[in-house]
N, C-alpha and C positions, 0 to 999 in steps of 0.2 A: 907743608907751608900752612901756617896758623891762617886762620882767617878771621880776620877782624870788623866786627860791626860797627856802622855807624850810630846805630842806635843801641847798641850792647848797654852803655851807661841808663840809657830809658828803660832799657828792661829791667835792668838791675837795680831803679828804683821802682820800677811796676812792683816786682815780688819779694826785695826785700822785708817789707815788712808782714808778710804772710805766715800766719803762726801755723805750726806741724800740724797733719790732720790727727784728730785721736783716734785711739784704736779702732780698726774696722776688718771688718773677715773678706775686705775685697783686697786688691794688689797694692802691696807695703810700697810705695817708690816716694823718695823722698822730692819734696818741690824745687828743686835747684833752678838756676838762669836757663830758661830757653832762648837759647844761642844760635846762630844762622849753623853753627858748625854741627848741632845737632838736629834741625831739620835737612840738611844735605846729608848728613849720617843716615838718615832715615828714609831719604829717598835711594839712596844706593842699595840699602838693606833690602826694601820691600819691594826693587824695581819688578821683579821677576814674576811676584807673587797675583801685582794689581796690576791695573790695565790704565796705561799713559793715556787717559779718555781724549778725546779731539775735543780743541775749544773754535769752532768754527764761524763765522759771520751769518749772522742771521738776514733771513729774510724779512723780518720785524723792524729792521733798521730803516728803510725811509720812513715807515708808520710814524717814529715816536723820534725822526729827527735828528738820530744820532747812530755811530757806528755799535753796532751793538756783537758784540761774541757770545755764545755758549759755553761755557762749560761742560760738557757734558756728563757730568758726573754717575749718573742716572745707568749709563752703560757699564758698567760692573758688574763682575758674577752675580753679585745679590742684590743689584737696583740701589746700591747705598754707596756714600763717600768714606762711611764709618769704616769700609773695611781698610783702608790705608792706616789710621788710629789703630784699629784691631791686629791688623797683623805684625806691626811692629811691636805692638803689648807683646803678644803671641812669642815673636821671635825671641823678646829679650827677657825671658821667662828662665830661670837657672834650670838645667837638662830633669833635676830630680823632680822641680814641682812639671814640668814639661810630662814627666814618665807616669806622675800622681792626676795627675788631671784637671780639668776648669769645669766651674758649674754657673752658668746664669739662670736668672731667672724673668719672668715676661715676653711677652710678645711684641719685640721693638726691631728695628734693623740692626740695632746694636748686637742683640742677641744671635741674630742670623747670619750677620758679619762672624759672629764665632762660631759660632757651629759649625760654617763653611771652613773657615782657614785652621781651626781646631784640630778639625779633621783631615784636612789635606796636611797640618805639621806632623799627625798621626800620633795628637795629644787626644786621650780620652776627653770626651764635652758631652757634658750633661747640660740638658734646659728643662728648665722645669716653669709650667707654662699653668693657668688657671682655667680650669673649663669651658668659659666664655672665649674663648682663644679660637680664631677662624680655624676650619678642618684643612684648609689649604694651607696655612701658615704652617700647621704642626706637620702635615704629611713632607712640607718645604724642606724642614730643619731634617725630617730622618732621611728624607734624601740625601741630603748632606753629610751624614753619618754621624749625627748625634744621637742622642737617647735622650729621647723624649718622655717626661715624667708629667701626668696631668695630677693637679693637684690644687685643691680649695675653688673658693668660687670666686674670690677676687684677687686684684694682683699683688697685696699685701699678705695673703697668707701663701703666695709663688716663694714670695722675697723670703720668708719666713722659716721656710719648710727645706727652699735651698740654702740658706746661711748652715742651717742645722746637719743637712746633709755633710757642707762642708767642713762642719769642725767633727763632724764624727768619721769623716774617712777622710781628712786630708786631704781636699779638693781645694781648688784656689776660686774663693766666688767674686766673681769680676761682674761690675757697674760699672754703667760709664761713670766716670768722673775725671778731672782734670790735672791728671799728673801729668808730670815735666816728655812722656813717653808716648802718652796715649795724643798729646799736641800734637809733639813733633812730627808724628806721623800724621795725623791730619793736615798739618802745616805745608805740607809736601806739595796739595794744592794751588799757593799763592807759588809754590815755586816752578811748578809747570806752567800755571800762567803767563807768568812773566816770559817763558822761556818761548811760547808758543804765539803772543798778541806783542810787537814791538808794540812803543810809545803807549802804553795805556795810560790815561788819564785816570780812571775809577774804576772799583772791582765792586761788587753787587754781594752779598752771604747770606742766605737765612742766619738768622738771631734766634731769639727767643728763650728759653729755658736752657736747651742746647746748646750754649755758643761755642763751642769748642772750636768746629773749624773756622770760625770767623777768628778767633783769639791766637791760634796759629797761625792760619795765613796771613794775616797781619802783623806777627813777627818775621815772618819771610820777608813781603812784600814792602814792607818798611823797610828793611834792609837794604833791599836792592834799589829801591828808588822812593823816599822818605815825602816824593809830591804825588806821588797815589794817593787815590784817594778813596781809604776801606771803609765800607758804608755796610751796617745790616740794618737787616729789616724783620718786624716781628708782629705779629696780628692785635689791631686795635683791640680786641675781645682777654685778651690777657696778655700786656704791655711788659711783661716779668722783667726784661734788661733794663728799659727806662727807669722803671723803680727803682730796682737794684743798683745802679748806676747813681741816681738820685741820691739813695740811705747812705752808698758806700760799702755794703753788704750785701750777700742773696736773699734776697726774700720769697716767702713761699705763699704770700696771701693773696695773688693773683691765679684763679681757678677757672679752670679752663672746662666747661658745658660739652662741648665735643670734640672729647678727645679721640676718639676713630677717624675722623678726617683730618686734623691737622698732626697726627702722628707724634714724632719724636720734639718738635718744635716746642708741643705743648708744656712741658716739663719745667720742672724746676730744679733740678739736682744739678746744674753747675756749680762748681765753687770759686772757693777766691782766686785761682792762678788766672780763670779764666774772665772773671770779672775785673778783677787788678789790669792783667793784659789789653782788653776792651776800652779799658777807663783810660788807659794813657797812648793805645795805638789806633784806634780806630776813630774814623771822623764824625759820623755824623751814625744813628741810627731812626730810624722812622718805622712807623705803625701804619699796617694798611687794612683796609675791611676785610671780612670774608668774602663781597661781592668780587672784588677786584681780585682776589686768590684764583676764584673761579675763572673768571674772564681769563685768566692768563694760566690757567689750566687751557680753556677753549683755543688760547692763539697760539700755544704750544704743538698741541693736536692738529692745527690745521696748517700750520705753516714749518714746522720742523717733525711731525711725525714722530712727536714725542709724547707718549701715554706718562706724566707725571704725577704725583700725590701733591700735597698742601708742603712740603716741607721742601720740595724740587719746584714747586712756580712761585715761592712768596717772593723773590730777589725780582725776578720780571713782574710783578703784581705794583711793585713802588712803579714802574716806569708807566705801566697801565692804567695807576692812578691819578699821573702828574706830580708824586709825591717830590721829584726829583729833579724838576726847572733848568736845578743851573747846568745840567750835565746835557745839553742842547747842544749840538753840535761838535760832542767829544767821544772819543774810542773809551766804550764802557766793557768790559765784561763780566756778563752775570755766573752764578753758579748754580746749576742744574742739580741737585744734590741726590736726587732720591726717585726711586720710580716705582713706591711700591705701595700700590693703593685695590684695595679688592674692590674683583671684578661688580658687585652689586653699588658699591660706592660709586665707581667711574659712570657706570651708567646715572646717577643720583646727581650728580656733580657735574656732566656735561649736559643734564635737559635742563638743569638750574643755569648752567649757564647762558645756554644761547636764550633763556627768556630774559636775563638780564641783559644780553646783547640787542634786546628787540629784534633777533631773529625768530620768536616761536610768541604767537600770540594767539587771545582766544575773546571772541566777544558773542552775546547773545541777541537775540532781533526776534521779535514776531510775526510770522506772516498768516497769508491765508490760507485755509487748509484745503486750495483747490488745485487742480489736475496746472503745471507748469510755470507755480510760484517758485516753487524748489527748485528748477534747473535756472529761472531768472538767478537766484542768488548764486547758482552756480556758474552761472555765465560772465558775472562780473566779477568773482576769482576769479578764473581763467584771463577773462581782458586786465583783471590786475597783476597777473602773475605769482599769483599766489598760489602754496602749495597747500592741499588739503588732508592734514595730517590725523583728524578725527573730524564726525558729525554725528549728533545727536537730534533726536528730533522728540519733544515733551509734549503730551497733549492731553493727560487725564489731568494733570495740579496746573495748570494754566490758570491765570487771576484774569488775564486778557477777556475779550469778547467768545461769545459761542463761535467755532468751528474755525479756530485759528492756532498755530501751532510754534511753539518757542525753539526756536534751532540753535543749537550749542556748536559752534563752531570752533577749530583748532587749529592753526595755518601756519606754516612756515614762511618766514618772505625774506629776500636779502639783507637786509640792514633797517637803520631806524628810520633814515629815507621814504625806503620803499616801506615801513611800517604805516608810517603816517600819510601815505599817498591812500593806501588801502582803507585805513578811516576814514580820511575823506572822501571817498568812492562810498563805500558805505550808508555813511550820515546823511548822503546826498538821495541815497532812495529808499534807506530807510531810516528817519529822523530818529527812532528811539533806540538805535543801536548801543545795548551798553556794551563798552571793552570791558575785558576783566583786567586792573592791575596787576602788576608782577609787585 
């Protein structure tokens, strides 16, 4: 039985006019109609392969007012949504370049998506990675049974040295990019949604440079029910979709300062199937800080037990910001995409956040440098309920009087509430108490 879309016609003007890629040494697939028939194609294919993640109800949902779902995308062999995209590239590989091999290059989830399933199809994969490349990431990929090639000092001469490899042995070098294959299998997302949250009102997607699976599930999810409402989200600090969406085109002149923390999002290399797709199916996209990325790293962690990157919380970071009003009181589900952020990051990223939360604060005060000043100031911690998380005590560079001593303190306290209870506690006995801003 044919299956026919309601929006087949919308797609088919999204990509009509999308001119053929020119020659590239990555996967030859031509841009044809992504069709609901070939993301169902694509879920049956790679059922076996990837893992049907739970999109569950959050406990986030009275906070922000509305029914909120996870995705959980995050729980994947390799912490990424990319390997659904990956392994049906993978599969629909003709047997001979299958037997010759794939080669990436950089250090991305994209890359470790293949490396993994590469391997498990029992296709030789080679990565070829830049020295700056984390020792975990690469020990990652040989677990996985690649071959791991270190090579140049930045990730243009990775790109460079593995193109080269591949035209001289016949290797197939795969980037992400946006053919009609590498979609549909991301797509496969909006189709478990649906299948898993009746009545959704709005689905949540990282954006940004990447929009791949927002460009697919939103061929799904329009399909099935055309009053969803597919919303991405992308970091105020490099806006790349809103531009591009804006010109009509990709554009590559939004540069991203740190790229280790916001990961694959950061990027530029989508092309037009997946901008075309965005420009005619997806409703609204919005920009949110890096504060608020944070913060909703922190409420991830505390309230679902989910260790996330920047590329796995920016969808809940819109709701953390207010970016989102009208979805008050509506069944939202967000998508969790990614969970793969090293360990010295995580620790960087959750003390940054809970000081933006006004849980972790620090101010200085001068007292006197006699026998039972220091435990008064400790006594009203303690009656404030504050936790004393460092203390410092200055007394050779003091500007202060003789024989008095500047105490650096660092406290943990519940919320912003109880932040500002504690300064007023403070100020009260000691007038020149400075806080330190966050």
């Amino acid at each position: 039985m044919k299956i026919v879309s309601r929006n087949e016609e919308l797609l088919r003007e999204a990509l009509s006019c999308i001119p053929q890629p020119s020659s590239r040494a990555s996967l030859a697939s031509c841009n044809k109609l992504i069709r609901f028939e070939d993301i169902s194609a694509a879920a049956f294919k790679i059922q076996s392969g990837v893992q049907k993640t739970p999109c569950t109800y959050s406990r986030l949902s009275k906070q922000y007012g509305m029914e909120i779902y996870l995705k959980k995308e995050f729980l994947q062999y390799t912490g990424s949504v990319k390997e659904r995209g990956v392994l049906y590239l993978l599969m629909s590989l003709p047997q001979e370049q299958q037997r010759k091999g794939v080669i990436v290059a950089l250090d991305s989830n994209f890359s470790l998506a293949v490396a993994y399933h590469a391997a498990e199809l029992r296709v030789p994969v080679f990565v070829i990675v830049p020295s700056s490349t984390a020792p975990a990431r690469v020990r990652t990929c040989r677990d996985y049974g690649a071959m791991v090639i270190s090579y140049g000092t930045a990730a243009k001469d990775a790109q460079l040295h593995a193109r080269r490899l591949a035209q001289e042995n016949g290797y197939l070098y795969l980037e992400e990019e946006d053919s009609a294959v590498y979609l549909s299998g991301l797509g496969t997302v909006g189709l478990e949604m649906y299948e898993q949250v009746p009545k959704l009102d709005a689905v949540i997607f990282p954006a940004g440079g990447h929009c791949g699976l927002l460009a697919g599930s939103a061929a799904a999810l329009k399909h099935l029910n055309p009053h969803i409402s597919v919303i991405g989200v992308e970091s105020e600090s490099f806006p790349v979709l809103q531009e591009s969406l804006k010109a009509g085109h990709p554009t590559d002149d939004q540069a991203c300062n740190n790229h280790h923390f916001y990961g694959d999002v950061s990027g530029v290399c989508f092309g037009s199937n997946s901008l075309q797709l965005t420009g005619k199916l997806v409703d609204k996209v919005v920009a949110v800080r890096e504060e608020d990325i944070l913060i909703s790293m922190l409420r991830l962690l505390e309230y679902e037990r989910a260790t996330v990157d920047a590329e796995g919380a920016i969808g809940l970071a819109a709701l953390v910001a207010g970016k989102l009003p009208e979805l008050k009181g509506k069944r939202v589900a967000v998508v969790i995409c990614s969970g793969n952020l090293e360990l010295h990051l995580l620790q960087q990223c959750i003390a940054r956040a809970l000081t933006l939360d006004n849980r972790v604060c620090r101010f200085s005060l001068v007292i006197s440098d006699c026998p039972g000043d220091m435990s008064k100031l400790l006594e009203i911690l303690a009656r404030e309920e504050a936790r004393v998380l460092d203390i410092k005590q200055e007394r050779t560079f003091v500007t202060s009087e003789l024989f008095t001593v500047e105490v650096i303190c660092t406290v943990e306290t519940r919320d912003k509430i109880h932040t500002a209870q504690l300064r007023n506690a403070l100020l009260e006995r000691y007038p020149t108490t400075a806080w330190t801003e966050r």
